[in-house]
N, C-alpha and C positions, 0 to 999 in steps of 0.2 A: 319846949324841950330844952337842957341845959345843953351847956357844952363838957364833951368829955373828955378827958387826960388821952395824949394818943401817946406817950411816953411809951408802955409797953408793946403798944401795938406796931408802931416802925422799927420795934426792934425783933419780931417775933420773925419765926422762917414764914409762915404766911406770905408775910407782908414783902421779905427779901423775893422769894418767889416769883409773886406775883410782881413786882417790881422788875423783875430782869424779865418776863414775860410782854409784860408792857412796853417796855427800851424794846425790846427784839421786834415786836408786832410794829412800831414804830417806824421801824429803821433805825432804831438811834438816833434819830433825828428829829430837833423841835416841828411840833404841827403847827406851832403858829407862825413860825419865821417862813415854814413853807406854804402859808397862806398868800404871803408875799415874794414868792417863787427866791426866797432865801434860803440859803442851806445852811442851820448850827447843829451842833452837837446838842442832841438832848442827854442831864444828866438828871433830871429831877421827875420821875412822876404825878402830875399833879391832881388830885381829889377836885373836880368839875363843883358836886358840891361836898361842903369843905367834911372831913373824915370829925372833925369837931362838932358838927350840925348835924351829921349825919352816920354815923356811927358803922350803919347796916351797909351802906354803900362802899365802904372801904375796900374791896379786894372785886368788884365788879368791874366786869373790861368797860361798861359803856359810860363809866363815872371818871375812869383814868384816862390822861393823855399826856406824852411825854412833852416835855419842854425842855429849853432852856432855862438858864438860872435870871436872866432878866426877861421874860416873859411871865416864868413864874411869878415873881416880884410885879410884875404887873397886873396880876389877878389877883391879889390880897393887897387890904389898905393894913399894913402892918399896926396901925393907931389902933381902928375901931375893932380889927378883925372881922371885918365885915369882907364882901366881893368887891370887887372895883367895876366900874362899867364895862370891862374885857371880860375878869370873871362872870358879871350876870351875862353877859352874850352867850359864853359858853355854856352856863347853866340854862337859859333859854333854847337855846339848842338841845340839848337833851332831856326838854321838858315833858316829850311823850315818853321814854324810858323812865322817868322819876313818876310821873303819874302812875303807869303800868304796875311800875310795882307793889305802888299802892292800892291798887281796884284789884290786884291778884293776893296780896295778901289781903284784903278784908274778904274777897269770898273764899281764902280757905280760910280764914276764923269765925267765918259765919255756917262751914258745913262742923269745926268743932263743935259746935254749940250743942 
């Protein structure tokens, strides 16, 4: 699968929505600095796996976690646009949510048939 424009998509109300949704669920506060019983201000939402790889995941609570802006920056390698080893941690973590949604939609595309 390619990767797709998210230009329109961060800017739609969706996305605003779902965004102050996610900061509030949070606390406003980075999850990862409070992994390390640090307290920052989250300002960024960040796509677990990336909203470019994965399109459908974009506005799902179990895909988003707030962060900070140097946390963020640590789960993208800005070069390759690839995950960093934080990023795949986090996306290993949510690897039974990312599976899920796959084995539930092929069997409702399999009762379309």
């Amino acid at each position: 699968m390619g990767r797709v424009s998210n230009k329109s998509f961060y800017g739609s109300k969706k996305w605003t929505v779902k965004r102050k949704k996610i900061l509030k669920r949070d606390g406003y506060e980075c999850q990862n600095c409070r992994r390390y019983f640090r307290s920052k201000e989250a300002k960024v939402v960040h796509h677990i796996y990336f909203y470019e790889d994965y399109s459908e995941f974009g506005l799902m609570n179990w895909n988003l976690v707030s962060l900070c802006d140097g946390c963020h920056n640590k789960m993208h390698n800005r070069l390759t646009n690839e995950a960093t080893k934080l990023g795949k941690e986090y996306q290993s973590k949510r690897k039974v949510d990312f599976n899920n949604y796959f084995k539930n939609k092929n069997k409702i595309n399999k009762y379309k048939e």
